[in-house]
C-alpha positions, 0 to 999 in steps of 0.5 A, spaced: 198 474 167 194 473 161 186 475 160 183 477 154 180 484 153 176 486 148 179 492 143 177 498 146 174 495 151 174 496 158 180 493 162 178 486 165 178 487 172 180 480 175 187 481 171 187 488 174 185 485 181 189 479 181 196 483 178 195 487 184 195 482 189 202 479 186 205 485 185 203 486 193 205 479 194 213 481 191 211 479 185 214 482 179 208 481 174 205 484 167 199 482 165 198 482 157 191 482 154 189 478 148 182 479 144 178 474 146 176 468 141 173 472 135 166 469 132 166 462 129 169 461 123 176 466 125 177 463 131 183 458 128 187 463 126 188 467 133 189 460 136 195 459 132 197 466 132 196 465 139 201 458 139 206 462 135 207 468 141 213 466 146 214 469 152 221 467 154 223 472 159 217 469 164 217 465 169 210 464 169 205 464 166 198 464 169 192 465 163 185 467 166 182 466 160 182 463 152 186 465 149 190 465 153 190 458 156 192 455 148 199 460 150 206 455 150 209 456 156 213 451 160 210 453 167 203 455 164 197 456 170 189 455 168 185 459 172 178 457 168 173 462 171 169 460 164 163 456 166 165 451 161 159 448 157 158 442 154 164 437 151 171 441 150 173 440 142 179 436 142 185 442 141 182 445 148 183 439 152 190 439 149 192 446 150 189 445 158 192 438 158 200 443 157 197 446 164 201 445 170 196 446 174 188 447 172 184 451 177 176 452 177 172 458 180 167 453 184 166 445 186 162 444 181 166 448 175 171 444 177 167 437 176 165 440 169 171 441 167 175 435 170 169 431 166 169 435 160 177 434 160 179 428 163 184 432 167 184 434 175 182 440 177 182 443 183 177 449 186 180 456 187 174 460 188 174 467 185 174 473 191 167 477 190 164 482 194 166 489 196 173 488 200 174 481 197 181 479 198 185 477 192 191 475 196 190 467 197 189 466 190 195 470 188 198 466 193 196 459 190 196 461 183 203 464 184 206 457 189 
């Protein structure tokens, strides 16, 4: 599981969330956490660094975020939870194109971003609320 944290800042919850609901699925999974996208201008340098990390001892990768979604891996999922505004520059839609699946939160995200990327993406809604379940994504993002 891959998800971005700022540093020193609190753990993101949906990794957290989605981690247990796999590990309880009988999922052996880590989740490693990735500074966000740093402001205009050094966003280059953490994207190749990004390109460079290779995790050869995992059978997949489920990103939930940028950076995470410009990670190489051979069975990489994309779980867009971003809104996703305005056309994607043309590296993102590459690194997005090497998902082997692309999820979007809602009907419409999906739409957005399918436009945007001219990829398919299909609507795997967030689990929200007190007591939402997160097993049926874990179970999709894991299938």
């Amino acid at each position: 599981m891959i998800g971005a944290q700022p540093p020193l800042g609190p753990p993101d919850a949906r990794l957290e969330r989605l981690c247990g609901a796999l590990r309880a699925g009988g999922h052996d999974v880590e989740a490693v956490a990735l500074p966000p996208a740093p402001p205009d201008g050094e966003g280059l340098a953490q994207a190749l660094a990004v390109r460079l990390l290779s995790l050869p001892n995992v059978e997949r990768a489920i990103s939930l975020a940028f950076p995470g979604h410009r990670l190489r891996h051979p069975d990489r999922v994309s779980w867009l939870l971003e809104p996703g505004s305005g056309a994607p520059r043309a590296a993102v839609r590459a690194h997005l194109a090497e998902s082997r699946r692309l999820y979007a939160a809602s009907a419409e995200a999906a739409a957005r971003w399918s436009r945007a990327l001219a990829l398919e993406v299909a609507v795997l809604a967030e689990p929200s609320g007190a007591g939402a379940s997160w097993e049926l994504a874990a179970a999709e993002l894991a299938r």
